[in-house]
C-alpha positions in Angstrom: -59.1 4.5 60.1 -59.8 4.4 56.4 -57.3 7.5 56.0 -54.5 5.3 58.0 -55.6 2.4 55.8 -55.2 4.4 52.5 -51.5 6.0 53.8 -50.4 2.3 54.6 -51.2 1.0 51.4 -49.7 4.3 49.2 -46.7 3.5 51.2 -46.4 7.4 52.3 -45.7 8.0 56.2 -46.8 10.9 57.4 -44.6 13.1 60.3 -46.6 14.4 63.0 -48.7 16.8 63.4 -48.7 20.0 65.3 -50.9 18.4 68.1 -48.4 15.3 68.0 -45.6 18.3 68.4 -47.3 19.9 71.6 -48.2 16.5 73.1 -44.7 15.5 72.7 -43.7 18.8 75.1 -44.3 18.3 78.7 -45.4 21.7 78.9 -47.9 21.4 76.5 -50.2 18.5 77.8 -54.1 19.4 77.9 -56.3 17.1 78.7 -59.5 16.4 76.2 -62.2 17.8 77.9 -59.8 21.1 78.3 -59.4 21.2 74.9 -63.1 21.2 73.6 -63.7 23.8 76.2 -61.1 25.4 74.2 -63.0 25.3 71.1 -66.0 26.3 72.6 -64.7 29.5 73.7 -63.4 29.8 69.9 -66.8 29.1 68.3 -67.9 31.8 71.0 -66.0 34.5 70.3 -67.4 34.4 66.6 -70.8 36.0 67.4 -71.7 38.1 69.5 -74.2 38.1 72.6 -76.8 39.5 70.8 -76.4 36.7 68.3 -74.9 38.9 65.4 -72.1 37.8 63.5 -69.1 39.9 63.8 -66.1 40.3 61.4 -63.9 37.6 61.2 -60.2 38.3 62.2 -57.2 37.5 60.1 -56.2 34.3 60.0 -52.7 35.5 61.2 -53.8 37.5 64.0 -56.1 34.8 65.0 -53.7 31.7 65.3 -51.6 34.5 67.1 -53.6 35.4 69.5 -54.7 30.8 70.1 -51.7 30.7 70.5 -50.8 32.8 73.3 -54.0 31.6 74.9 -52.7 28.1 74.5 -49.7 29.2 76.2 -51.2 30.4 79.5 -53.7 27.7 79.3 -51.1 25.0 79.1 -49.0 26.5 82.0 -51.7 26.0 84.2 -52.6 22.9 83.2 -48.9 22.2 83.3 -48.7 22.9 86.8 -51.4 20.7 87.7 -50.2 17.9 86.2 -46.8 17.8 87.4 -48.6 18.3 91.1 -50.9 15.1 90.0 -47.8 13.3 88.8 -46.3 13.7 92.3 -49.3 12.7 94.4 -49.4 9.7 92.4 -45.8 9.2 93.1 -46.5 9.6 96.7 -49.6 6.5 96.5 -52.2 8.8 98.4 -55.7 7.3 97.7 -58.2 9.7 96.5 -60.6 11.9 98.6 -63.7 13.0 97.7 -63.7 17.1 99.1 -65.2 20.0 98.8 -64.3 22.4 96.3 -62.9 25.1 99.2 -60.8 22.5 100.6 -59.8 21.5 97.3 -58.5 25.0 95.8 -56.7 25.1 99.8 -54.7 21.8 98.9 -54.2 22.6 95.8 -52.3 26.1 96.8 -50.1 24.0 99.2 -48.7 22.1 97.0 -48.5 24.7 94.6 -46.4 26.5 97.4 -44.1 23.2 98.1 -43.2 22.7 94.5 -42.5 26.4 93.7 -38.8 25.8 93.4 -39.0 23.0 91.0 -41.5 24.7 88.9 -39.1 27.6 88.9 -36.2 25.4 87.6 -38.4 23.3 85.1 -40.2 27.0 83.9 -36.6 28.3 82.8 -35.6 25.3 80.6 -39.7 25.1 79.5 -40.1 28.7 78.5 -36.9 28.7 76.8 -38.5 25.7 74.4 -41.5 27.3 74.9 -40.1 30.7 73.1 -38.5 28.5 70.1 -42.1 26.9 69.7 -43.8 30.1 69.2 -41.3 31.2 66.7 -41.8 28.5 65.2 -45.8 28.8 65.2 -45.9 32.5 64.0 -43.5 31.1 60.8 -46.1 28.6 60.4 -49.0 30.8 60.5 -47.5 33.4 57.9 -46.9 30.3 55.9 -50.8 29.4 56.4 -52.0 32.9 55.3 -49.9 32.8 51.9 -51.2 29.2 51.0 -47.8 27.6 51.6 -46.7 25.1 54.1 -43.2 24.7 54.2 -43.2 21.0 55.8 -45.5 20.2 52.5 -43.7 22.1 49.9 -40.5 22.5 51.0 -39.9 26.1 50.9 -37.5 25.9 54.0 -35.8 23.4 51.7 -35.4 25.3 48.7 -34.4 28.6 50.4 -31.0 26.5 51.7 -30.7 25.1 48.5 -30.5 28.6 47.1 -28.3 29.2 49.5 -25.8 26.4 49.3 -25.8 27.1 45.4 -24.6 30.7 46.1 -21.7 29.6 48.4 -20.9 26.7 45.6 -20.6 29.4 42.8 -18.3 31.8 45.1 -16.3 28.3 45.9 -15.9 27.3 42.5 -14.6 31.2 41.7 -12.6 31.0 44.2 -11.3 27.8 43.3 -10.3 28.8 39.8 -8.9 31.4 41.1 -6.4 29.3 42.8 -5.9 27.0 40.0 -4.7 30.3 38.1 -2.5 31.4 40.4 -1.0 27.9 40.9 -0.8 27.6 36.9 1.1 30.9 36.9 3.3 30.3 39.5 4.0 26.3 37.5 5.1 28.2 34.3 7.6 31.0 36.3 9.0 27.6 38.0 9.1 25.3 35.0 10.4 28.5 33.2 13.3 28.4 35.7 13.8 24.8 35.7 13.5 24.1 32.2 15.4 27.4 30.2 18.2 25.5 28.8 21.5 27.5 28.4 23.1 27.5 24.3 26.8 26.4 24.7 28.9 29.2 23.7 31.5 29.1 20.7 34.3 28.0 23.3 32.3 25.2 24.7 31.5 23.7 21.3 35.1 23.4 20.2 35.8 22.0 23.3 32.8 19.4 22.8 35.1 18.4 19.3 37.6 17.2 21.3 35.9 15.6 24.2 33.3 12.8 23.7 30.1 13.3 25.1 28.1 10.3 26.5 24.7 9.3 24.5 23.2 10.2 27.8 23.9 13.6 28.0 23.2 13.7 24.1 20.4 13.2 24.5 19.4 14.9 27.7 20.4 17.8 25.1 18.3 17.2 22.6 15.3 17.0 24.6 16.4 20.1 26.7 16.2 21.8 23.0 12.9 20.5 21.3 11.0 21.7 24.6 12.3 25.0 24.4 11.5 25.2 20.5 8.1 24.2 21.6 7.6 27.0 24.1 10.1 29.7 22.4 8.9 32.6 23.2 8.9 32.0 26.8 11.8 29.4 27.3 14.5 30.7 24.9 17.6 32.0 26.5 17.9 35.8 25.9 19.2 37.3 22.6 19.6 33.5 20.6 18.0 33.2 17.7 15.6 30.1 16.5 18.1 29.1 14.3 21.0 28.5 16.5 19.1 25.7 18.7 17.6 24.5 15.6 21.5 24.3 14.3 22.5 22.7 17.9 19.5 20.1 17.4 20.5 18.9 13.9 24.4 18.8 14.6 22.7 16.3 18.1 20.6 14.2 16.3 22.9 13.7 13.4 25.8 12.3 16.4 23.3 10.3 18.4 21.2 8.9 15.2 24.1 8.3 13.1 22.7 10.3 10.5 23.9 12.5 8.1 23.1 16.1 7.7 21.6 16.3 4.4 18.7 13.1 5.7 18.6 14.6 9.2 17.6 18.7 7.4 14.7 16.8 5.7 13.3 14.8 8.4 13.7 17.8 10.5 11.3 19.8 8.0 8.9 16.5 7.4 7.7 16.1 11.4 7.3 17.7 14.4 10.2 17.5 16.7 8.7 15.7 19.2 7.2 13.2 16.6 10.4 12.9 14.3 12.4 11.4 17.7 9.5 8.8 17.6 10.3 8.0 14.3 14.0 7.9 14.6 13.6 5.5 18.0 10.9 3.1 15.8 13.3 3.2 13.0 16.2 1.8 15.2 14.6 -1.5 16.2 12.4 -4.1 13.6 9.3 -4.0 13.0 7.1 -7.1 13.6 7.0 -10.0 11.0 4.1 -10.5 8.8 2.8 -12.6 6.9 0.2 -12.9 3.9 -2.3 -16.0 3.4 -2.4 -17.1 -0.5 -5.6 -17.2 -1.1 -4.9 -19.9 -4.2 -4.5 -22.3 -2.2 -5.8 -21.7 2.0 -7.2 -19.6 3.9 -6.8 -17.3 6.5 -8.4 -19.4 9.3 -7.0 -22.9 8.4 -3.0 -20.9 8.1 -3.5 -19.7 11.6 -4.3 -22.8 13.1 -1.7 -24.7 11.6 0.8 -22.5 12.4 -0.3 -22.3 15.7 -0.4 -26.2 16.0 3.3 -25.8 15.2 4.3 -23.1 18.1 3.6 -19.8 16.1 1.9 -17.4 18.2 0.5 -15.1 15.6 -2.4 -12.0 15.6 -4.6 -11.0 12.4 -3.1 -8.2 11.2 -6.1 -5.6 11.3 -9.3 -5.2 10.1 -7.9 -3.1 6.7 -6.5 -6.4 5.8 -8.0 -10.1 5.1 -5.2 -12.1 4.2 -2.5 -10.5 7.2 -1.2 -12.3 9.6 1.1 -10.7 12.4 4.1 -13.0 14.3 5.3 -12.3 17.7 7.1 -15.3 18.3 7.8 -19.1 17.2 9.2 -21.8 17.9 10.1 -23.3 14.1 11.7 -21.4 11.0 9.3 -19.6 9.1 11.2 -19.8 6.1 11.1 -23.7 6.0 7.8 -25.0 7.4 5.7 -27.4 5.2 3.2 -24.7 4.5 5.9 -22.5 3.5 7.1 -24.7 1.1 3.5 -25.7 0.1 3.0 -21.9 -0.7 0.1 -21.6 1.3 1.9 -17.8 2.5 4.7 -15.5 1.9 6.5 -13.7 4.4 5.8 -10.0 3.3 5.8 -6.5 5.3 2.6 -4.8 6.2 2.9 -2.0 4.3 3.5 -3.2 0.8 -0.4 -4.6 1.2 -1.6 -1.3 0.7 -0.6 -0.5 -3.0 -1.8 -3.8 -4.1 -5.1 -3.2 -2.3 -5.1 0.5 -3.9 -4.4 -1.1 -7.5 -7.7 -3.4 -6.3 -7.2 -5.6 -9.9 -10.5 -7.5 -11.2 -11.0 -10.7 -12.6 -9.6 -11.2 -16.6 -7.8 -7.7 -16.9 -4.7 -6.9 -18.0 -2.1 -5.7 -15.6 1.6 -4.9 -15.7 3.1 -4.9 -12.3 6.7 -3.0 -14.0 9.2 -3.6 -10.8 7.6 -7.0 -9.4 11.0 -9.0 -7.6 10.9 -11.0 -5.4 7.3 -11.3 -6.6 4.8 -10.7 -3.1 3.0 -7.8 -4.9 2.6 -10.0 -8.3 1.5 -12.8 -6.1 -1.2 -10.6 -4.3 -2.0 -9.2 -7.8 -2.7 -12.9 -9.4 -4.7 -14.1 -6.2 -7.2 -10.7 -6.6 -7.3 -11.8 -9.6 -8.2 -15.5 -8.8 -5.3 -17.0 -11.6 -7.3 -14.9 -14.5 -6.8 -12.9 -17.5 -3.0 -11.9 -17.9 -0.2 -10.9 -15.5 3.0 -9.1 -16.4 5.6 -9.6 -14.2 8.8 -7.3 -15.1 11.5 -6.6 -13.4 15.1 -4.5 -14.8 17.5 -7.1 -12.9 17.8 -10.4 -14.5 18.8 -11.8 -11.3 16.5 -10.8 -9.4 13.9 -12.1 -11.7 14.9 -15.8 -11.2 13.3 -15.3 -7.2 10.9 -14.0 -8.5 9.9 -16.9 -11.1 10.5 -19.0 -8.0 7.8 -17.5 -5.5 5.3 -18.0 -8.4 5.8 -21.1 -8.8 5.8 -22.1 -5.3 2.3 -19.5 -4.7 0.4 -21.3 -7.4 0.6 -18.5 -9.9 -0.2 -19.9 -13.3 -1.8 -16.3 -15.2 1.9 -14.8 -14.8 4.3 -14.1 -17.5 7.9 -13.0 -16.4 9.6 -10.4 -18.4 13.3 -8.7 -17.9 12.9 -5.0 -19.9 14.0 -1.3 -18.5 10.9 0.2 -17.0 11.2 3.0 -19.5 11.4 0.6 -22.9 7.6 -0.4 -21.7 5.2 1.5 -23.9 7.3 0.2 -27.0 7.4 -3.4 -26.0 4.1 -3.4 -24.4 0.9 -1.4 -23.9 -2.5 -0.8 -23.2 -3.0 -2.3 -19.8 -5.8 -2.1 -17.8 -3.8 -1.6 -14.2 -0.3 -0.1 -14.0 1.5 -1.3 -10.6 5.2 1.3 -9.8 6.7 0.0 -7.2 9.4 2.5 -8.0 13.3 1.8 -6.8 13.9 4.2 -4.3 16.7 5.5 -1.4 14.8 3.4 1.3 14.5 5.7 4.0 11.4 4.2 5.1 13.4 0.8 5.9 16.3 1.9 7.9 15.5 -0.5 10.1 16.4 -3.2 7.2 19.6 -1.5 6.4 21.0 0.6 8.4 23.3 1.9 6.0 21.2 3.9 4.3 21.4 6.8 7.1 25.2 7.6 5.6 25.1 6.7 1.8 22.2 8.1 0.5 23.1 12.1 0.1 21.3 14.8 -1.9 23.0 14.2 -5.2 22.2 10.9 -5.2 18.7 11.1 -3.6 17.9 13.7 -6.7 18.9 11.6 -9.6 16.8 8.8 -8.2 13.8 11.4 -8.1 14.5 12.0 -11.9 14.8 8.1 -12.7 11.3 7.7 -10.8 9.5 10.6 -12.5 10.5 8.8 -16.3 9.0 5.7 -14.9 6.1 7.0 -14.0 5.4 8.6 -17.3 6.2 5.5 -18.9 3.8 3.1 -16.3 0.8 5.7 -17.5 1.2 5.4 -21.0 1.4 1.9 -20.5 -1.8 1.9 -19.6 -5.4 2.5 -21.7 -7.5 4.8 -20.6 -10.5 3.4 -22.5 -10.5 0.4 -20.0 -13.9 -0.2 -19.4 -12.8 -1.7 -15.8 -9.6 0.1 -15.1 -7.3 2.5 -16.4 -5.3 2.5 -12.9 -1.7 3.6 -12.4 -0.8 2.9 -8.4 2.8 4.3 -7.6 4.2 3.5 -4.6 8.0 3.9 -2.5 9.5 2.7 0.4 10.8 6.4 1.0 9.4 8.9 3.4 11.5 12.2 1.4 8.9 14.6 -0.2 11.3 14.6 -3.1 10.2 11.1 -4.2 6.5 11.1 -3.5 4.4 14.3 -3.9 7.0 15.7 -5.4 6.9 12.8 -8.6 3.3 12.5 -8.3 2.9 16.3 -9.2 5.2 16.1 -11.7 3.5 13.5 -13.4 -0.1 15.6 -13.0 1.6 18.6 -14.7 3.0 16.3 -17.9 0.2 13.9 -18.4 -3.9 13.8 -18.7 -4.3 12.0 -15.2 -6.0 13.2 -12.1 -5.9 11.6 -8.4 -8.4 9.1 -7.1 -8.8 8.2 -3.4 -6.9 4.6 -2.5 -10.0 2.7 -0.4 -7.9 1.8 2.2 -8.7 3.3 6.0 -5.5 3.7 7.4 -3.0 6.1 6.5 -1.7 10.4 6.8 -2.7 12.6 4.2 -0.6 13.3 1.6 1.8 16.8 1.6 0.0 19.8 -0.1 2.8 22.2 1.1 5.7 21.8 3.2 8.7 24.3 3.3 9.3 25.9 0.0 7.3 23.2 -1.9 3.8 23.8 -3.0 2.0 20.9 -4.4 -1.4 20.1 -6.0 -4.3 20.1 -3.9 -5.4 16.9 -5.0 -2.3 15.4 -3.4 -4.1 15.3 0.2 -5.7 11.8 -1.6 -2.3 10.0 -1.5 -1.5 8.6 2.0 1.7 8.1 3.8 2.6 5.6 6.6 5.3 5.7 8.9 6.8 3.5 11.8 6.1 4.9 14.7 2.3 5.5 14.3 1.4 2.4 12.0 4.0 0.1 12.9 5.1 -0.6 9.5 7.6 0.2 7.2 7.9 3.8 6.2 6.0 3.9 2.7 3.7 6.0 0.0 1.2 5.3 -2.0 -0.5 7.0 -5.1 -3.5 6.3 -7.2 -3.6 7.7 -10.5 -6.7 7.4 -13.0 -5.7 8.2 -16.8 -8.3 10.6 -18.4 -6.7 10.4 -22.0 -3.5 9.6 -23.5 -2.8 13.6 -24.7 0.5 14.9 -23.7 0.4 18.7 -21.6 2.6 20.7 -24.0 4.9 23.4 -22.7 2.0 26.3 -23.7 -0.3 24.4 -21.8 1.2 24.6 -18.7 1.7 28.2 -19.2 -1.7 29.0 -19.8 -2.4 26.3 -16.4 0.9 27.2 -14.2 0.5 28.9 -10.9 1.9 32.1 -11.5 -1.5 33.3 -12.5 -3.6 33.6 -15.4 -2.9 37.2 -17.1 1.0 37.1 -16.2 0.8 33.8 -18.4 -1.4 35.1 -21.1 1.0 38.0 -21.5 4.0 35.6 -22.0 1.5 33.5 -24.7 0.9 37.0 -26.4 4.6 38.2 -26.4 6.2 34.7 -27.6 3.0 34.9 -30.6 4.6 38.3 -31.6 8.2 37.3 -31.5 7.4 34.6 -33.6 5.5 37.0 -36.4 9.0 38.9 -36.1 11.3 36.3 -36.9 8.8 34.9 -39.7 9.4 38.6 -41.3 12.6 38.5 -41.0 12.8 35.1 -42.8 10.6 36.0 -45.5 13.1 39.3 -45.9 16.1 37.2 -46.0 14.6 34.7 -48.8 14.2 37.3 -50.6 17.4 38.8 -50.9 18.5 34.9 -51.4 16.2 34.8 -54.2 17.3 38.2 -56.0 20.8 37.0 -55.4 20.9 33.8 -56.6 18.9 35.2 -59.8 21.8 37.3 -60.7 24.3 34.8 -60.3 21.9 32.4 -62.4 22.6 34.9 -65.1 26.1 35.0 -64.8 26.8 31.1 -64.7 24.8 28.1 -66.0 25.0 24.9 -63.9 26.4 22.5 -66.1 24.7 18.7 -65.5 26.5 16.8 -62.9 25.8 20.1 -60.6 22.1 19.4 -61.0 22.7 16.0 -59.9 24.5 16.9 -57.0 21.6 19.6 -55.8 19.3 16.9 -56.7 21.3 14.3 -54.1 21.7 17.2 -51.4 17.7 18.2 -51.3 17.2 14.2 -51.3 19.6 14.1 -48.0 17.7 17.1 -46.4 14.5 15.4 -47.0 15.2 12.4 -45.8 16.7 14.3 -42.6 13.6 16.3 -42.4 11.2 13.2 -42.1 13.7 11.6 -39.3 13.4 14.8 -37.1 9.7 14.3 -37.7 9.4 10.9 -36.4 11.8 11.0 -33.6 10.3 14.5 -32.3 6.9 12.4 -30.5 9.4 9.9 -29.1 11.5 12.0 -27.6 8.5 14.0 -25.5 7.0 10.8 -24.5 10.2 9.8 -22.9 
């Protein structure tokens, strides 16, 4: 009872036991007093008569051989009990007999239930037989120290098995998945290979007008079979004649035209570049920027909201950004509009004021400021401290611009109208340098649409020359010897390679400057290379941003730190180019001789002008007034000399 006790309160439930098992079988009942006979004879058959012990058997052949004893022993008794069972059914009272007439009656009704036993012994010994198999399995178990109810082994042997037929299902099953994958590719092969018009067909396409539809069905058709080329592409047509088809598409359905459409072409991924072209057809959201002179963030939102603006903060890069997906009043003419507690102001021209990250009494030059949201940003940084230079080339557009500051609460400005390029002249030695350079605007399309046809490659290159001046001129602007700056942030509204990376290395060849990273989180890396252009390394620290991933305007952004204000000369970058070092040396060591050459051939020539002019000194005398006039001539040459001189540094700086 104490084990029961101990079992109950573990909470473990024990199955039955073997006993429990053969009690349970109706063939199996023994009554008590049978079984310690049983036992008896067990205990006997360890020693002998004499009283010696003999040899044990082995466990296995011992619980064996119980076991078949059991099993005649339990027929017997099997017998007799079914023949009690009936005389009980039957209600016969007992009677005391003799043990003759006892074993008599017992044979008759052994004799009268024959048949049944026969019936029941078929269906018994069957169980019976699955019993003793069972046993035997038990009793090898016993012998190796292992019961398999206890431990499990049945258990673990089906586990083993059922892992074997998972492994052979899984091959099997990738197996299938391979063939299914090959068979997807031969009939996406076949559905997808799209046909190249012939020469015929695109002449007739000149004439006829194809629907947008079928457009751009087209160019679809052709960017997934440039994806997939080898396999997709129509025999015996080159690469370049679907590129060719694509550009010719685009340019039709985009409204585009060919020169833009090459370089975007060459800038993104196909897939990625019709993202970009879809993104640039429709507005981006409006935003907005809290001054910080005179709210905050918090206390904007709620009174716009109060008002029917239902606005988002912008992101976690900014603070001050507010983004507006609908109203219900003008933004342009609220009463904190007019207060100048904001300024309507596009996402991405955040980022370069954030870059430039101005301190507390510096001295900045923002060189292209109109309408005035980046100055603005600049004198709130600055909390209305040290000194602001707002210039701008237009004199129009500087009267907006003297207008927003006013109404923003700017009162560390000072508004200027000079050419960019006049700057280090008029003004210098600034701590920060802001260049928001003028630019084709191909980041903006979706502001002016017209930009997709008037801006060609003629024009798009002398607007790359008029930005690479500027940016010469915004770093010698500024002082390197800043103790808290000595910044120069250049920034477009363009996405062209020719006026970003391609300026910005420009500018590292020319001047002492080196790359810093911006401190802002979002943004692409810069180009290194791209096509036939190979750029500084550095250049993967400038960041791009595009519509259709950041959902802003199309911009760059550049940070520049000045490292001294010496000029590269053109030995310099021959010694530093990258054609290599001893092909350059070469060229330093053959220009040195040619000059030696001609310095010979001067001194020769001198010479003879000296020899000459000796002989004719002897022949004629210079009378007075021709002493004057050599006198006035090697004045004038002088004089000419020491112009050349001071114009010569002027000239390289600009």
């Amino acid at each position: 009872m104490g084990r029961v006790k101990d079992r109950a309160l573990l909470g473990k439930e024990k199955g039955p036991g073997k006993k429990a098992k053969r009690q349970n079988d109706p063939l199996h009942l023994v009554e008590e007093k049978e079984v310690d006979v049983t036992r008896k004879r067990k205990k006997s058959k360890v020693k002998g008569e004499d009283g010696e012990v003999k040899p044990k058997k082995s466990k296995k052949k011992k619980k064996i051989a119980l076991v078949e004893e059991n099993n005649e022993e339990v027929e017997e008794k099997t017998e007799e009990v079914e023949m009690g069972e009936e005389v009980e059914e039957e209600d016969t009272p007992p009677v005391l007999l003799d043990e003759e007439e006892d074993k008599e009656n017992k044979l008759e009704q052994l004799s009268k239930l024959q048949d049944s036993l026969l019936e029941k012994a078929a269906t018994g010994f069957e169980d019976n037989k699955e019993w003793l198999s069972a046993a035997k399995e038990e009793v090898e178990d016993d012998d190796l120290g292992i019961v398999g109810d206890d431990f499990g082994g049945e258990e673990e042997e089906e586990e083993e098995g059922d892992f074997r037929d998972s492994d052979e299902e899984v091959l099997d099953e990738a197996k299938e998945e391979a063939a299914d994958e090959a068979a997807r590719k031969e009939t996406a092969k076949e559905v997808t290979t799209f046909r190249l018009p012939s020469e015929e067909e695109l002449e007739e396409e000149e004439n006829n007008v194809i629907s947008p539809a079928d457009r751009n069905e087209r160019i679809r058709a052709i960017i997934a079979t440039l994806s997939d080329f080898k396999t997709l592409r129509e025999e015996g047509r080159p690469r370049k004649e679907y590129r060719n088809l694509l550009l010719k598409d685009l340019c039709a359905y985009y409204e585009y035209n060919e020169f833009l459409m090459s370089q975007l072409l060459e800038l993104l991924p196909h897939g990625e570049l019709l993202e970009m072209l879809d993104a640039q057809e429709s507005k981006r959201p409006v935003t907005l920027r809290a001054n910080t002179l005179k709210t905050r963030r918090r206390d904007l939102a709620q009174a716009l909201i109060n008002r029917g603006v239902n606005l988002d903060p912008i992101g976690k890069w900014s603070k001050v950004g507010l983004v507006v997906y609908n109203t219900s009043v003008p933004l342009g003419a609220t009463p904190e509009y007019l207060a100048g507690h904001y300024m309507l102001q596009g996402a991405s021209s955040f980022v370069p004021v954030m870059a430039l990250a101005p301190k507390p009494n510096e001295r900045v030059l923002d060189m292209c400021a109109a309408p005035g949201g980046k100055s603005a940003y600049i004198a709130a940084q600055m909390k209305n401290t040290g000194m602001l230079l707002s210039n701008d080339a237009s004199k129009d557009r500087t009267k907006a611009l003297t207008a927003n500051l006013h109404r923003l609460g700017v009162h560390n400005a000072v508004v200027c109208n000079y050419d960019g390029l006049e700057f280090p002249k008029v003004m210098g030695s600034f701590d920060r340098v802001l260049l928001d350079a003028p630019c084709s605007g191909t980041g903006v399309v979706s502001k002016d649409q017209s930009v997709k046809q008037s801006k060609d490659e003629t024009e798009v290159l002398k607007i790359a020359e008029i930005q690479k001046r500027l940016l010469l001129a915004a770093i010698d602007s500024c002082d390197h010897a800043s103790k808290t700056g000595g910044y120069v942030v250049y920034s477009t509204c363009s996405v062209l390679v020719q006026e970003n990376e391609w300026v910005v290395d420009y500018a590292l060849k020319k001047r002492n400057v080196k790359l810093v990273p911006l401190g802002v989180d979002i943004g692409r890396e810069g180009f290194t290379r791209i096509n036939k252009y190979r750029f500084d390394s550095s250049l993967s620290l400038t960041k791009r941003y595009y519509p259709h991933t950041h959902n802003m305007d199309g911009f760059y952004v550049a940070k520049l730190k000045k490292i001294s204000p010496q000029v590269k000369t053109p030995k310099v970058e021959q010694v530093f180019g990258s054609d290599g070092e001893e092909k350059e040396e070469e060229d330093v060591e053959e220009n040195e001789e040619n000059s030696e050459e001609k310095e010979a051939d001067l001194e020769d020539s001198e010479d003879e002008v000296m020899e000459n002019g000796e002989e004719e000194m002897t022949e004629i005398k210079p009378s007075d007034d021709q002493d004057t006039v050599l006198d006035e001539e090697k004045e004038e040459d002088e004089e000419k000399e020491e112009m050349d001189t001071e114009q010569e540094p002027v000239s390289e700086n600009v």
